[in-house]
MARMI-495786 format. One record per residue (C-alpha): x, y, z; residue number from 0. Coordinates in pm, whole numbers, plus 32768, in hexadecimal, padded with zeros to 4 digits. Layout:
# MARMI-495786
      x      y      z   seq
      X      Y      Z   NUM
...
This chain:
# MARMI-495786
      x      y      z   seq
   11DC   5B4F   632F     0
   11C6   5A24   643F     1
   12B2   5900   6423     2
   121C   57E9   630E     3
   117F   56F3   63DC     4
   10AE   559A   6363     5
   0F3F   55A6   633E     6
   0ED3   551D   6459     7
   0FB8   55E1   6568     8
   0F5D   5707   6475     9
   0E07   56A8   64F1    10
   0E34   56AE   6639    11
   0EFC   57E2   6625    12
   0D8B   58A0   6588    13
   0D11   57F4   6686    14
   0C3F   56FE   65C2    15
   0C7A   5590   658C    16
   0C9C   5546   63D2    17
   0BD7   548C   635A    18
   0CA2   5351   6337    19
   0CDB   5392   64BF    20
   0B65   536C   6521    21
   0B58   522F   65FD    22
   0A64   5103   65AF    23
   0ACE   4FE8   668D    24
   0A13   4FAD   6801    25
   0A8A   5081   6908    26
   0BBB   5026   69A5    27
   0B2F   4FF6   6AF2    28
   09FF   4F4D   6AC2    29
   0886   4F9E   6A29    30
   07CD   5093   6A94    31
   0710   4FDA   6BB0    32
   08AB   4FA6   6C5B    33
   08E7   510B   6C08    34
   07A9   5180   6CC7    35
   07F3   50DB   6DE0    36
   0968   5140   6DD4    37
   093C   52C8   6DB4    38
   084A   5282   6EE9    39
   0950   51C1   6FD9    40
   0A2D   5306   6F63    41
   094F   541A   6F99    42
   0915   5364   70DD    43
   0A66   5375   715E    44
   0AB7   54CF   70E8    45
   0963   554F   7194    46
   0A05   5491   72C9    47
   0B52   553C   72AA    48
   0A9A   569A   72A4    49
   09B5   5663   737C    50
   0A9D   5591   7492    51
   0B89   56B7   7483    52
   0A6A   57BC   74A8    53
   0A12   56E2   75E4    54
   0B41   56A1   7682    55
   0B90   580C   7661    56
   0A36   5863   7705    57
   0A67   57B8   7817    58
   0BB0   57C2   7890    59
   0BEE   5968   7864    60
   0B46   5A84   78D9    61
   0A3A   5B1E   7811    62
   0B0F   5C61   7795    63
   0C28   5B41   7710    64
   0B05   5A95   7695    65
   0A4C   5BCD   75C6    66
   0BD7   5BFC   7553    67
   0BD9   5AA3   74C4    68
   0A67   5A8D   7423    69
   0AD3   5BE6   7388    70
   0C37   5B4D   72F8    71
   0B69   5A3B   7299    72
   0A9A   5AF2   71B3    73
   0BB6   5BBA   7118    74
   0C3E   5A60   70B6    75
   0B13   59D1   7049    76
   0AF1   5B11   6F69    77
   0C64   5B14   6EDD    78
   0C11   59A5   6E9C    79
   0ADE   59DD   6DD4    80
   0B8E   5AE0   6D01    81
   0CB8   5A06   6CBB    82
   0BD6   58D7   6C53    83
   0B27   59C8   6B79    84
   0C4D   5A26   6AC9    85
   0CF7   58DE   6ABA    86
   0C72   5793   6B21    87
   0AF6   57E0   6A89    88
   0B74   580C   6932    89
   0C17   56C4   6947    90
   0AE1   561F   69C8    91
   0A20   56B8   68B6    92
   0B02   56A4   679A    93
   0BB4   5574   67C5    94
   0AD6   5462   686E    95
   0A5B   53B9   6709    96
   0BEA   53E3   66B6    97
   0CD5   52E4   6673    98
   0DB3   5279   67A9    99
   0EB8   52E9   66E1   100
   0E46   544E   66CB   101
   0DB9   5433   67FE   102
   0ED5   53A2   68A6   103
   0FB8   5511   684F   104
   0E7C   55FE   6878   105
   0E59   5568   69F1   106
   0FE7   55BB   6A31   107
   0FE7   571F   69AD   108
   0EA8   5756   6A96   109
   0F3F   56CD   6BB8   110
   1066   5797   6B7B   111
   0FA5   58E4   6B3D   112
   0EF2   589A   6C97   113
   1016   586D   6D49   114
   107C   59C6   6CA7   115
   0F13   5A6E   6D0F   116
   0F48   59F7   6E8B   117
   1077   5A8C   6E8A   118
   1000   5BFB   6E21   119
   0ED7   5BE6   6F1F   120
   0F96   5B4A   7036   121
   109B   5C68   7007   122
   0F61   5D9B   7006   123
   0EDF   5CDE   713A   124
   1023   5CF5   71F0   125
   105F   5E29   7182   126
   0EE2   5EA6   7203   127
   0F2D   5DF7   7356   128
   105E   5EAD   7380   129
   0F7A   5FF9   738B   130
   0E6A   5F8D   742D   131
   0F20   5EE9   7547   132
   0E7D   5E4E   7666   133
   0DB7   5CFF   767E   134
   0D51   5D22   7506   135
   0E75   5D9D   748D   136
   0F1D   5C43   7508   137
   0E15   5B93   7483   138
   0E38   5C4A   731E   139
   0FCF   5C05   733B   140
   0FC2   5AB3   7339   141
   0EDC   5AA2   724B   142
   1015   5A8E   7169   143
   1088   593A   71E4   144
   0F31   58E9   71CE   145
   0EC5   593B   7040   146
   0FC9   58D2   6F36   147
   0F99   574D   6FC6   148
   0E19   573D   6FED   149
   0E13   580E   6E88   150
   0EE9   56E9   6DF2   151
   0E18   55CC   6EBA   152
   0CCF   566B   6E34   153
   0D73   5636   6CDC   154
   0DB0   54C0   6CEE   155
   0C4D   54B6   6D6C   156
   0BD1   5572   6C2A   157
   0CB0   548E   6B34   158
   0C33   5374   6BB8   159
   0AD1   53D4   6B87   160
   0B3C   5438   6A0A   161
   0BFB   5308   69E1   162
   0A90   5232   6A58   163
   0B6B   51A3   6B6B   164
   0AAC   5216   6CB3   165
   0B73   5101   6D8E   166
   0C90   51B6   6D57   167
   0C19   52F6   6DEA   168
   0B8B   522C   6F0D   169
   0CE3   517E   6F23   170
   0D91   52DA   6F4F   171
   0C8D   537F   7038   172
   0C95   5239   710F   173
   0E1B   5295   7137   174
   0DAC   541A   71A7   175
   0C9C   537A   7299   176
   0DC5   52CB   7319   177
   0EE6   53AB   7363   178
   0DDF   54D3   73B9   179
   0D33   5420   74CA   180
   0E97   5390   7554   181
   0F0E   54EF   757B   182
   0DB3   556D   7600   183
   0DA4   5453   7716   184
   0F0D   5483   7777   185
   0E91   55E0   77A9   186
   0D51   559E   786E   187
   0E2C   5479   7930   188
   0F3A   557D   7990   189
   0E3F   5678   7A17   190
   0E97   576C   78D6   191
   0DC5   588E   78D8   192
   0EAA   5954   780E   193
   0DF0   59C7   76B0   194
   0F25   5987   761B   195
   0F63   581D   7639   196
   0E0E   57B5   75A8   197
   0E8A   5880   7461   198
   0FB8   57E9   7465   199
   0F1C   5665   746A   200
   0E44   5705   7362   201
   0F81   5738   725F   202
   100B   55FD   72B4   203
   0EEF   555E   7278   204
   0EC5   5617   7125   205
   1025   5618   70CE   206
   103D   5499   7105   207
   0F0E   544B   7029   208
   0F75   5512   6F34   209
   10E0   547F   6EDB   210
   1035   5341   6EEA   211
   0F5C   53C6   6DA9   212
   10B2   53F1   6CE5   213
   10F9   52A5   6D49   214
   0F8B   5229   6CE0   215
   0FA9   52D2   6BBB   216
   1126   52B7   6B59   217
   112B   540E   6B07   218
   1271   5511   6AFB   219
   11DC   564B   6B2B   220
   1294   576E   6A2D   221
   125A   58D2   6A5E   222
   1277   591B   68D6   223
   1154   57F5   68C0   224
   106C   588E   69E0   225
   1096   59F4   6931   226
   104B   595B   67F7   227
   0F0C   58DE   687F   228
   0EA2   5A34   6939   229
   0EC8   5ACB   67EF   230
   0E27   59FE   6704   231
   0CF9   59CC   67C7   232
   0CCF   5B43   681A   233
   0BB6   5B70   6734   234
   0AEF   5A75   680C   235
   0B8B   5A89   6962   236
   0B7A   5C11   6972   237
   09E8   5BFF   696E   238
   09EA   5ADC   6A41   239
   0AD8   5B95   6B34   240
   0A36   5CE7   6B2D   241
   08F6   5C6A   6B72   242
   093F   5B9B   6CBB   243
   0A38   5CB6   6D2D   244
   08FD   5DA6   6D0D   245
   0800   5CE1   6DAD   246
   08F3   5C5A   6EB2   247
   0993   5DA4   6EAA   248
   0852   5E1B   6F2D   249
   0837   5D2B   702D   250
   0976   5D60   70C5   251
   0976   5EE8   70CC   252
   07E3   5EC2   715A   253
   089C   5DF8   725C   254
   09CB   5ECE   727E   255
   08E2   5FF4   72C4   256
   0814   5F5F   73B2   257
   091F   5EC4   7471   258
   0970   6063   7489   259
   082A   6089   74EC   260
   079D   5F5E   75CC   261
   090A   5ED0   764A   262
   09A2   5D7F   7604   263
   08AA   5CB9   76E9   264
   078F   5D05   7628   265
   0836   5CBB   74CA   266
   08DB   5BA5   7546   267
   0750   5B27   7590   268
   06FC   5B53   7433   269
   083A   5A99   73C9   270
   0818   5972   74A5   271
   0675   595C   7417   272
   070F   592F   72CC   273
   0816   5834   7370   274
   06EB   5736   740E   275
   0640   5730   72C8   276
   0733   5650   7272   277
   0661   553E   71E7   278
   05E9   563A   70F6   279
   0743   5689   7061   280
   079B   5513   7055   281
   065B   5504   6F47   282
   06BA   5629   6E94   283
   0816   55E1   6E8B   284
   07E9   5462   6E22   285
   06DD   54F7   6D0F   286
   07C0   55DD   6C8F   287
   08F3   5518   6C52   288
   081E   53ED   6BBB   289
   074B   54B1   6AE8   290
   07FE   55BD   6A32   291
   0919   54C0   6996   292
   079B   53C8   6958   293
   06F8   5503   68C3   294
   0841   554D   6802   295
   083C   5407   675D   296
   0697   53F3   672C   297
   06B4   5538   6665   298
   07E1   54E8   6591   299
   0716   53C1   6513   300
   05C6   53F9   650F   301
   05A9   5591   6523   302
   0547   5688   6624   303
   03D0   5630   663D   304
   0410   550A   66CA   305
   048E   559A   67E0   306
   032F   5615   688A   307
   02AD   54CC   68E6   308
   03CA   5492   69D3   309
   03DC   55FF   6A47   310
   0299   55F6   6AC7   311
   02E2   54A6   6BA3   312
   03F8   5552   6C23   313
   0351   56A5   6C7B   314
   0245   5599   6D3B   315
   032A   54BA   6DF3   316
   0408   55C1   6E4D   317
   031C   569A   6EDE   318
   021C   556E   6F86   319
   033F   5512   703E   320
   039D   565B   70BC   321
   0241   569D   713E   322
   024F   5559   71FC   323
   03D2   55B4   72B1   324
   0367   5762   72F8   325
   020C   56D5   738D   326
   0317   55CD   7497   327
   03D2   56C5   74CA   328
   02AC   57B5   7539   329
   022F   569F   762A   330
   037B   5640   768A   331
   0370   566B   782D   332
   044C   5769   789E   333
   052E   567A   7989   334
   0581   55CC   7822   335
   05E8   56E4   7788   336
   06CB   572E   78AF   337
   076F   55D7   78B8   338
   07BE   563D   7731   339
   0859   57C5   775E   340
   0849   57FA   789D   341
   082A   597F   791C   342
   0811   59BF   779D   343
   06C5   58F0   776C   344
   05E5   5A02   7801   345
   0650   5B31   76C9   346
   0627   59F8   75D8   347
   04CC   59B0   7648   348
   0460   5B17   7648   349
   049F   5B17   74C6   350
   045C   59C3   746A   351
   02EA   59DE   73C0   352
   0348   5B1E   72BC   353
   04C3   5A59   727C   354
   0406   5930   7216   355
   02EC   59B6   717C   356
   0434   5A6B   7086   357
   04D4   58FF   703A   358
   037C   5872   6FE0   359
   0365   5984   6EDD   360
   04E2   592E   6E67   361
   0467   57AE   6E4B   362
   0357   5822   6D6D   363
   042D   58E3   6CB8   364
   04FE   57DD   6C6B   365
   041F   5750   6B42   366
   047E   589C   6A9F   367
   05D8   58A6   6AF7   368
   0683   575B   6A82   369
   05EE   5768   693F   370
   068A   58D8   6904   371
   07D3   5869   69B2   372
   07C2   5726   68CB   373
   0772   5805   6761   374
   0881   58F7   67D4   375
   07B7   5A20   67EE   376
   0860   5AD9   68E2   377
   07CB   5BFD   683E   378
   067A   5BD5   68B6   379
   06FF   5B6F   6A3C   380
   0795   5CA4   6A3E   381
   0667   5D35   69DD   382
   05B1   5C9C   6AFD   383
   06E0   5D24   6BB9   384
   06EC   5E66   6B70   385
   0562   5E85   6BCA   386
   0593   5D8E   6D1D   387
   06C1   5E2E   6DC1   388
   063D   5FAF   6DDF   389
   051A   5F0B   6E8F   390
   0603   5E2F   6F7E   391
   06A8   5F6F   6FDD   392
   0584   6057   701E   393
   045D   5F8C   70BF   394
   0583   5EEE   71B6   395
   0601   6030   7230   396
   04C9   60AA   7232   397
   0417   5F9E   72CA   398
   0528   5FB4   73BE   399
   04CE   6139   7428   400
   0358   60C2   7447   401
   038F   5F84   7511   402
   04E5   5F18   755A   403
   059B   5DF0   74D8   404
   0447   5D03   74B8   405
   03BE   5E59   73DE   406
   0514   5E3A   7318   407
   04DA   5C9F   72BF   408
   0372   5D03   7259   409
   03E9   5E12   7169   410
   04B0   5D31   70B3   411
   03FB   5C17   70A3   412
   02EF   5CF5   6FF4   413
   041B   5D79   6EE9   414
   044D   5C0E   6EC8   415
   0307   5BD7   6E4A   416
   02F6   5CBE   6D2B   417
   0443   5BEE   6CD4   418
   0387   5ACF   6CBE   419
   0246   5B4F   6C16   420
   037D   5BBC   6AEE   421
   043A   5AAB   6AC3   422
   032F   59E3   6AA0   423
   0298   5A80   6997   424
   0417   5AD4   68FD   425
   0444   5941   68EE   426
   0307   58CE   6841   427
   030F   59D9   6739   428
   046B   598F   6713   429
   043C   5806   6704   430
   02F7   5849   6607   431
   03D8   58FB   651D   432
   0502   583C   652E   433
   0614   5951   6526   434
   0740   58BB   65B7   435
   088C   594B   65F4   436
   0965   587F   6666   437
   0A7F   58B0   6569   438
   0A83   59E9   6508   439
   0B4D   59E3   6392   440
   0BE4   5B12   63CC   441
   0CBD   5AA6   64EB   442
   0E28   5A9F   64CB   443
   0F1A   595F   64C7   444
   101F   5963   65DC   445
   114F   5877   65F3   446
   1118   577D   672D   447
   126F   56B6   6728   448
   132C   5660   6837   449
   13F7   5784   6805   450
């Protein structure tokens, strides 16, 4: 039997706020006009911390270093999504029409178990360098300076958004941007053209912003806390997690295998495509982190059918403005795209058209997405998952035997389209028959004190 706890840390302990907890006053930073604007400044800066490291690393190594780097990249990017799945989205979901109270020890115990997450996967990444050895072995080994600090910086980022106080995500990205880009120009000042060093102004950078989030947040992190949290929230976070580790599982073994097949140039082409649609990933990033905690709060109040009206002006904004950015990049001249990547511009271009023809179908998706994120039916993503990822895996490799790496992007933008075509539907059936989970009554309560 778990240590007696009060009703509302109960609540946050089964990961649902009580019912005294459920906030009512304004948003601490701001109405929802401020908080727009907010989670776009931040989604700005973090897109320019990605995408400034992508670039500096682009330019300044060869393109073997730089295939090693896009591929690290992604293995990040995917240990990332899983984490966030398991232990930041709950909190977003659960806790953003909490009390600050409640809120205040769900966001600590998340931190903490992200901290905890980056840890494991820097450890397997180090571990996998080790054997593979090499460029992207050295790459993969410092991936574990690299992951427990941006795992606990994407946290902050993610309590903010919960606690409707997007300024202070921008506030602690800003401080990334910083220290990143003073490491990165020491490098490119200093004639660095050693892999390494760019990672290493990468963890500062990470690890900097991300003790400035306990500071932001006056938060002790506690192990006992953060596996409190992993615990409680299992019911949730293990279809959450499952289905991003299956679809981006997908997507990293379809590019594991045809690094095997076509070499590190050519994946590190379809890598750096994804990298210039940058634009793109500000939107869906800014969309995402405003609208789940809005969508969160629309449905406790009014129910899940209100939720369409504002899916479907997502689904079209997101995916007018992603038509206008792939049909730039198409025209872009090729002396542009140069002065961007460099030597690496040329594998970028040659999959450019099928990459963003698959992240117009993801913006479209989005109208389905949100909502399900928002109602907690991770059930039905995984679905869509378990349908998607098969697909991601077979047309790329065998788009790849039929036409090289360009055959490869085309093959999985086409898997990503049945996605689409099912989440879509998933999400309005879902929002016309209003069956939320997002408290499941069977889950467990789970001491979070300080321990």
């Amino acid at each position: 039997m778990p240590p007696a706890v009060d009703a509302e840390e109960e609540a946050v302990a089964g990961g649902q706020p009580a019912a005294e907890a459920v906030a009512t006053g304004p948003p601490e930073g701001g109405g929802s006009g401020r908080q727009a604007l907010w989670t776009v400044v931040d989604q700005v800066l973090s897109s320019v911390a990605n995408f400034g490291l992508t670039i500096a690393v682009a330019r300044e190594v060869d393109q073997v270093a730089a295939g090693a780097f896009a591929y690290a990249f992604l293995v990040l990017s995917f240990g990332l999504g899983v984490s966030r799945a398991i232990s930041t989205d709950p909190l977003v979901i659960r806790f953003s029409a909490a009390s600050a109270e409640a809120r205040a020890r769900a966001v600590t115990a998340a931190a903490g178990a992200m901290i905890m997450l980056g840890l494991v996967a820097g450890l397997v990444c180090a571990l996998a360098g080790v054997l593979v050895g090499d460029v992207l072995g050295a790459a993969l080994l410092l991936l574990v300076l690299v992951m427990p600090g941006q795992f606990v910086q994407d946290s902050w980022r993610s309590a903010a958004f919960a606690s409707r106080n997007a300024r202070r995500a921008a506030a602690n990205d800003a401080v990334r941007v910083v220290v990143q880009f003073s490491g990165l120009g020491l490098c490119a000042a200093l004639g660095v053209q050693d892999l390494r060093w760019f990672m290493v102004a990468w963890a500062v950078g990470a690890w900097t912003a991300g003790l400035f989030g306990m500071w932001q947040f006056r938060a002790a992190l506690s192990p006992r806390a953060s596996v409190g949290w992993l615990r409680s929230n299992a019911g949730l976070s293990v279809r959450l997690g499952a289905g991003y580790a299956i679809n981006m599982g997908a997507v990293t073994l379809t590019t594991t295998l045809l690094t095997g097949m076509l070499g590190l140039v050519a994946t590190g082409g379809l890598r750096f495509a994804q990298t210039v649609l940058g634009p793109m990933q500000v939107a869906f990033g800014a969309l995402t982190s405003f609208m789940i905690p809005l969508l969160a709060r629309r449905l406790a109040a009014r129910g899940a059918r209100t939720l369409l009206r504002p899916a479907v002006l997502v689904s079209a904004g997101a995916t007018t403005l992603c038509v206008l950015v792939v049909t730039t990049l198409l025209l872009l001249p090729s002396s542009v795209g140069e002065q961007l990547l460099g030597s690496s511009w040329a594998g970028a271009r040659e999959v450019m058209a099928p990459v963003g023809v698959g992240q117009c179908l993801v913006a479209l998706a989005l109208g389905g997405s949100l909502p399900l994120l928002a109602m907690g039916r991770g059930d039905l993503m995984l679905r869509v998952t378990s349908v998607q990822a098969p697909l991601l895996l077979g047309f790329g490799l065998g788009g790849a035997a039929l036409a090289g790496i360009s055959g490869a992007a085309w093959g999985m933008a086409a898997a990503q389209a049945v996605g689409c075509v099912l989440v879509l539907v998933l999400g309005i059936r879902a929002m016309r028959s209003g069956d939320v989970r997002t408290a499941p009554a069977d889950e467990p309560a789970v001491d979070l004190g300080a321990g």
